[in-house]
C-alpha positions in Angstrom: 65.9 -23.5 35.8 63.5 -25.8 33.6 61.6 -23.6 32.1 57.6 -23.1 31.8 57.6 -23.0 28.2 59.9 -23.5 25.4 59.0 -24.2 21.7 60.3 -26.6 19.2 61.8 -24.4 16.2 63.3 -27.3 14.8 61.8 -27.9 11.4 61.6 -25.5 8.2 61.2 -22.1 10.3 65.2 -21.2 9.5 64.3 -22.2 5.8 61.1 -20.3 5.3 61.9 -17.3 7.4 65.3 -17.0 4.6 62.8 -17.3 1.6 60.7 -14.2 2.9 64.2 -12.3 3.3 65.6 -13.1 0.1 62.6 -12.4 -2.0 61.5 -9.1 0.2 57.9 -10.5 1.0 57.9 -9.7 5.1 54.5 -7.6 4.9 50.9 -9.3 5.4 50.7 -9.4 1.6 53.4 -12.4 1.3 52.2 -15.6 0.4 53.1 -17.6 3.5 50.3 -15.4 5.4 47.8 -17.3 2.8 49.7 -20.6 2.4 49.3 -20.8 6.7 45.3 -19.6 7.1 44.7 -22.7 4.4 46.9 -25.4 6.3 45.5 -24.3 9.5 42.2 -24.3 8.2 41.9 -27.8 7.2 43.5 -29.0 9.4 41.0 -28.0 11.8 38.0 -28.8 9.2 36.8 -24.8 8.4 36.8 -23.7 5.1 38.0 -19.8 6.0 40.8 -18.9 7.9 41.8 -15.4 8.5 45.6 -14.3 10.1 45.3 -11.9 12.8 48.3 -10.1 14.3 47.4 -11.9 18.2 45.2 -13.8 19.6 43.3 -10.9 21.7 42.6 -9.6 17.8 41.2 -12.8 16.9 38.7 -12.9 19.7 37.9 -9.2 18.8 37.5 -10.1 14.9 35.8 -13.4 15.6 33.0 -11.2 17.5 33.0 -8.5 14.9 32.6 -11.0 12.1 29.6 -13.0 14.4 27.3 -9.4 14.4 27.9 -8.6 18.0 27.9 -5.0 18.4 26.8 -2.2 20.8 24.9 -3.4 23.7 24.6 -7.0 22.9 25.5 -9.6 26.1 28.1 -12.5 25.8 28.2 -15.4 27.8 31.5 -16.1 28.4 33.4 -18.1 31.7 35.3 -16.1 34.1 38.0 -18.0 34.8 39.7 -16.9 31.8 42.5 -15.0 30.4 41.9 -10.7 30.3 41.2 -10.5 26.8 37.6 -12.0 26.4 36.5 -9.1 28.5 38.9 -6.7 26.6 37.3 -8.1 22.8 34.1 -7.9 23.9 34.3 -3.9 25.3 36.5 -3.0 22.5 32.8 -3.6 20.5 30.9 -2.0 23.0 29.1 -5.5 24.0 28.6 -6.3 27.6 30.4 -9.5 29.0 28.1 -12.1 31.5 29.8 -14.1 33.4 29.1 -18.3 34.7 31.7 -20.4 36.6 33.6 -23.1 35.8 33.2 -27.0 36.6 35.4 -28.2 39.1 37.1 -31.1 37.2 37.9 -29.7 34.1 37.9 -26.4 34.9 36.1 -25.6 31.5 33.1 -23.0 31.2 30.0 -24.9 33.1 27.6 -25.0 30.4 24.8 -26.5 33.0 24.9 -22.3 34.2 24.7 -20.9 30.8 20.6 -20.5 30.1 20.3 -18.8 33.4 22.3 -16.3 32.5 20.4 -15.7 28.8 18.3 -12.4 28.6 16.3 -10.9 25.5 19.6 -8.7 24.8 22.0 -12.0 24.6 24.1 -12.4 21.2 26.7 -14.6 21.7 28.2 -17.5 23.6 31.9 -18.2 24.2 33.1 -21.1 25.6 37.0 -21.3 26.0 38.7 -24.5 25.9 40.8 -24.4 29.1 44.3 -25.5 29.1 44.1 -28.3 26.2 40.6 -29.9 27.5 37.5 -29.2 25.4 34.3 -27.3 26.8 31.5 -29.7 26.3 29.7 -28.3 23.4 26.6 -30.3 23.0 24.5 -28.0 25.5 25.9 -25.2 24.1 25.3 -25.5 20.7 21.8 -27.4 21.5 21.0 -24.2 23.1 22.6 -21.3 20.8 20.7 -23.1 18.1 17.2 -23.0 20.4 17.2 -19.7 21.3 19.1 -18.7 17.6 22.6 -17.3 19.3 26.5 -17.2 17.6 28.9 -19.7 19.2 32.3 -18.3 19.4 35.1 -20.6 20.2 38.2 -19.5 22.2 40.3 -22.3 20.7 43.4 -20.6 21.8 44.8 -23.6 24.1 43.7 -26.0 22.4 45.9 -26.8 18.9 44.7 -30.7 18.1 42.0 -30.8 20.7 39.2 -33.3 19.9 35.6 -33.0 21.2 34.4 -36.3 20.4 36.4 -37.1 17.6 35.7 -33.3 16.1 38.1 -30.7 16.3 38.0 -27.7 18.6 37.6 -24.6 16.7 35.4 -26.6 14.5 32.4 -26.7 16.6 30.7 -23.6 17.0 29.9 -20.8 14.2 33.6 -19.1 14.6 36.8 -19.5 16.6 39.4 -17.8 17.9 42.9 -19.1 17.6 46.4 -17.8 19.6 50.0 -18.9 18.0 51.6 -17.1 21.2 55.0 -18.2 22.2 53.7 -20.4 24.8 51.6 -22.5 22.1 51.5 -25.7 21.0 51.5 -23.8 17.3 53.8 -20.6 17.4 54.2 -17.4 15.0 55.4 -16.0 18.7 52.8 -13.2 18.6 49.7 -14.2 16.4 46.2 -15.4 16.3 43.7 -16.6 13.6 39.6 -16.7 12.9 37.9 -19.7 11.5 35.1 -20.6 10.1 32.7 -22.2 7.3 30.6 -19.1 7.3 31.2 -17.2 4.0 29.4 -13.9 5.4 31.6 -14.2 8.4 34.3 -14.6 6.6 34.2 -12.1 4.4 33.8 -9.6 7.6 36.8 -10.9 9.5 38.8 -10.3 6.9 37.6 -6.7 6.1 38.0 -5.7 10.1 41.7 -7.0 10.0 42.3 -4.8 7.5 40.5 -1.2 8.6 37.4 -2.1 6.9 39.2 -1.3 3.4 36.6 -1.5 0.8 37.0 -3.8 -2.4 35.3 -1.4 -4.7 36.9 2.1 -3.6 40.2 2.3 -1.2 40.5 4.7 1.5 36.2 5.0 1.6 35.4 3.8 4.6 31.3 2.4 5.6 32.5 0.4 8.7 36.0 1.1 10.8 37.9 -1.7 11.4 41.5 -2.4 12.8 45.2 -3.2 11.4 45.2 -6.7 12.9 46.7 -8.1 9.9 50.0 -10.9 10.0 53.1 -10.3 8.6 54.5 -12.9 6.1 57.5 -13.6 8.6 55.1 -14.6 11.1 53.3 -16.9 8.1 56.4 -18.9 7.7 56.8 -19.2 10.9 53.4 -20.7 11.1 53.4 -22.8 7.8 56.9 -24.6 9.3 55.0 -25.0 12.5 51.6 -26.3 11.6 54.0 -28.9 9.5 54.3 -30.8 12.9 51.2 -30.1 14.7 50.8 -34.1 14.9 54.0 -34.5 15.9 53.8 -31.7 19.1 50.1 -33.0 20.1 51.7 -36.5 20.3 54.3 -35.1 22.3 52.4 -33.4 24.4 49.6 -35.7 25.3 52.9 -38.3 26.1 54.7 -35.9 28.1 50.8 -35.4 29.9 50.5 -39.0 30.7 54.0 -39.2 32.2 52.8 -35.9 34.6 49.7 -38.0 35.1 51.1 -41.0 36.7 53.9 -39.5 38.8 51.6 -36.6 40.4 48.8 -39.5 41.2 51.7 -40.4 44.2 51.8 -36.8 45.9 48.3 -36.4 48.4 46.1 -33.5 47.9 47.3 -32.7 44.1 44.9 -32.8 41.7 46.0 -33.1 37.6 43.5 -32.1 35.0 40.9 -34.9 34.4 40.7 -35.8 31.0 36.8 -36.7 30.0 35.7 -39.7 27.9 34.4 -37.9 25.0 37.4 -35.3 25.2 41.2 -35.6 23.4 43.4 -33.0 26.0 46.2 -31.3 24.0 47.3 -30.5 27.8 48.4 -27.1 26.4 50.0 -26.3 29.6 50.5 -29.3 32.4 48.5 -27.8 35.5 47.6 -29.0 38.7 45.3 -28.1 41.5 46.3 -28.0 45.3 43.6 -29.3 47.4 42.5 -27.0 49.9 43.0 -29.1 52.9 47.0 -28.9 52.9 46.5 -25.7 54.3 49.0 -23.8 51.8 48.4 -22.1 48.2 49.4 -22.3 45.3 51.9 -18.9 45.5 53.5 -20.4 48.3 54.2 -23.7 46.1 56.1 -21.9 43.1 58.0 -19.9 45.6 59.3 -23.2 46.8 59.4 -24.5 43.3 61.5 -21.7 41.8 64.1 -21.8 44.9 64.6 -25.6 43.6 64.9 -24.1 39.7 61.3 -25.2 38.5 59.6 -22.9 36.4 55.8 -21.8 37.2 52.4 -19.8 36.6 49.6 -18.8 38.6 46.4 -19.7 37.5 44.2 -17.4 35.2 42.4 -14.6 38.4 38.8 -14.6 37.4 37.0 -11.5 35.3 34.9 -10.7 38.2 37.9 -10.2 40.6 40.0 -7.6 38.2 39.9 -4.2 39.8 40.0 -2.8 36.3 36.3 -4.7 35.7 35.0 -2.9 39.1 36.4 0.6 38.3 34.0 0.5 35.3 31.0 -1.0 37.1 31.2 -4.8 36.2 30.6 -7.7 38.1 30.8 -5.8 41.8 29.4 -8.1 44.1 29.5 -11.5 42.3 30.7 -14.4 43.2 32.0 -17.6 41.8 33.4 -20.6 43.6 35.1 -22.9 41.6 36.8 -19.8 39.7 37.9 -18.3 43.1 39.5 -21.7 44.6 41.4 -22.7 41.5 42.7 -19.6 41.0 44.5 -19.3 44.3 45.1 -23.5 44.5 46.2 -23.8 40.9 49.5 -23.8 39.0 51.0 -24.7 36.3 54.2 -26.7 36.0 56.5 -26.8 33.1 55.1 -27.8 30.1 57.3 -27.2 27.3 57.2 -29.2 23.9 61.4 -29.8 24.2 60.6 -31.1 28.0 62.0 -34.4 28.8 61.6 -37.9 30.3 64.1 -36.8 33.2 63.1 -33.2 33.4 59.4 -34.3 34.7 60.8 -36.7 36.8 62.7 -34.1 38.6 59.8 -31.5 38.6 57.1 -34.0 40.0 60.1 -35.2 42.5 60.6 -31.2 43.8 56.8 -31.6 43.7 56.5 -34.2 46.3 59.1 -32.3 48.4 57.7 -29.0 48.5 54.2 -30.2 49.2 55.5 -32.5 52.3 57.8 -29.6 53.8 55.0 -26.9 53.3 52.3 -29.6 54.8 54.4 -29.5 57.7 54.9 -26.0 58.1 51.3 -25.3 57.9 49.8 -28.2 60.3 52.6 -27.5 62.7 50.8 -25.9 65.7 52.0 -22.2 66.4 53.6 -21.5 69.8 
């Protein structure tokens, strides 16, 4: 089976994981956890970084840290992973949703300022699969109508929006180093920003709100979403590299790119002019007119030993968001068709030269048999 996903652990991880050992630091007060959140952080361009435990706690802590609270809305795409909604309940803050453009499949920021009302806080867009949102509109408008951008930089380690760095763009992001990332602590997540205010609350919440002045006295709650020093090493090793796996992946991208353009009716990820794609995860879109979806694809896919994922199902289709009285009733398009047409294929950083070639090859196959089978007339 070639897998989805598996990370490059090839570099100083074995060596810095040993130093935490042998000295005893494992716990969030071990220096790695520090020496990580300030190579992370410039590398980006922010002058805070704060280590969370996982991404979902970034999101939560970047909101925290932005003001939003009880009853404030947040703008936010629905064709995105569960834990936007989750961060922003968790705060009591009520999620709006827009849809997503059809090339990039990136928040459409042309449907944000319908959606503001007098109770709006907050915009997040979420970089979707390596590609940047484009973040002129949005910030043009947060800064009109005075709102807090929060980034979901989570898929996109390296991404450029032109020639600035995702996560660097808005007044806070949200960072994942999940397994599946281009940068892995295999469970962990980060805040940034240049804000010193925001800062200095992100760092309080990951920590239960502990006060500097008197411990265990408590003004505001907050939430043990603090990183171990074992995951910091893991992280300082990894972000050693980050040029290294964004070069990789953007070549292994490219090499996807030309062998998919051959196979009719699929659809790669369009890389814009002002954007630089990370191509966090290498997915495709099946066009409609083949008559066949995407499940019925990597069925077909994993009988021939190629791993795959279905697409993120959007926010306003989770029964969990309807049992509590969101979203019944709307509707959004592009969100709906991609995630029933979309996949993606495997997109690992050790994936190789030959290993695509055989993926796109059991590509071709599947989507010629399955044409067949679908435009065959029933008896």
């Amino acid at each position: 089976m070639i897998p989805v996903n598996e990370p490059l652990l090839n570099g100083r991880e074995k060596e810095l994981l040993a130093e935490c050992i042998d000295t005893g630091w494992v716990s969030s007060d071990g220096p790695f956890v520090r020496m990580f959140e300030r190579h992370f952080a410039d590398y980006i361009g922010t002058k805070h970084g704060i280590a969370v435990c996982n991404g979902t706690a970034a999101l939560e802590t970047a909101l925290f840290a932005a003001g939003v609270g009880k009853g404030d809305e947040v703008i936010m795409p629905t064709f995105t992973i569960v834990s936007c909604l989750v961060a922003t309940l968790r705060l009591g803050a009520i999620p709006v949703l827009v849809d997503v453009e059809p090339v990039t499949w990136g928040m459409d920021v042309g449907q944000v300022a319908s959606r503001l009302t007098p109770r709006t806080k907050a915009i997040m867009p979420v970089h979707m699969y390596g590609h940047p949102v484009d973040m002129d509109p949005v910030l043009a408008l947060a800064r009109d109508r005075g709102l807090v951008v929060v980034e979901d930089a989570a898929q996109v380690h390296g991404a450029e929006y032109k020639g600035r760095k995702c996560g660097s763009l808005g007044h806070v992001s949200a960072w994942s180093f999940y397994a599946n990332k281009i940068v892995t602590t295999g469970e962990g997540g980060m805040v940034l920003t240049s804000d010193d205010a925001m800062a200095e609350r992100a760092a309080s919440y990951r920590n239960l709100c502990f006060r500097a002045d008197r411990r265990f006295y408590h003004t505001e709650f907050g939430y043990n979403f603090r990183m171990s020093n074992l995951q910091g090493a893991l992280g300082v090793a990894q972000v050693e590299r980050i040029e290294e796996f964004v070069t990789i992946k953007r070549r292994v991208g490219h090499l996807y790119r030309a062998r998919l353009a051959a196979i009719p009716g699929v659809r790669f990820q369009v890389e814009e002019a002002w954007a630089k794609c990370v191509y966090w995860m290498y997915c495709i879109e099946l066009d409609t007119e083949l008559g066949f979806k995407a499940d019925d694809a990597r069925r077909a896919l994993a009988e021939r030993g190629i791993g795959t994922r279905p697409f993120f199902l959007g926010l306003h289709e989770q029964p969990a968001a309807h049992d509590i009285g969101l979203f019944n009733g709307e509707r959004y398009p592009v969100a709906e068709r991609i995630a029933r047409q979309g996949l993606y294929l495997p997109s690992g950083l050790t994936l190789t030269e030959e290993q695509v070639e055989t993926v796109t090859t059991e590509l071709a196959d599947v989507v010629s048999a399955l044409s067949m089978i679908h435009s065959a007339p029933s008896s």
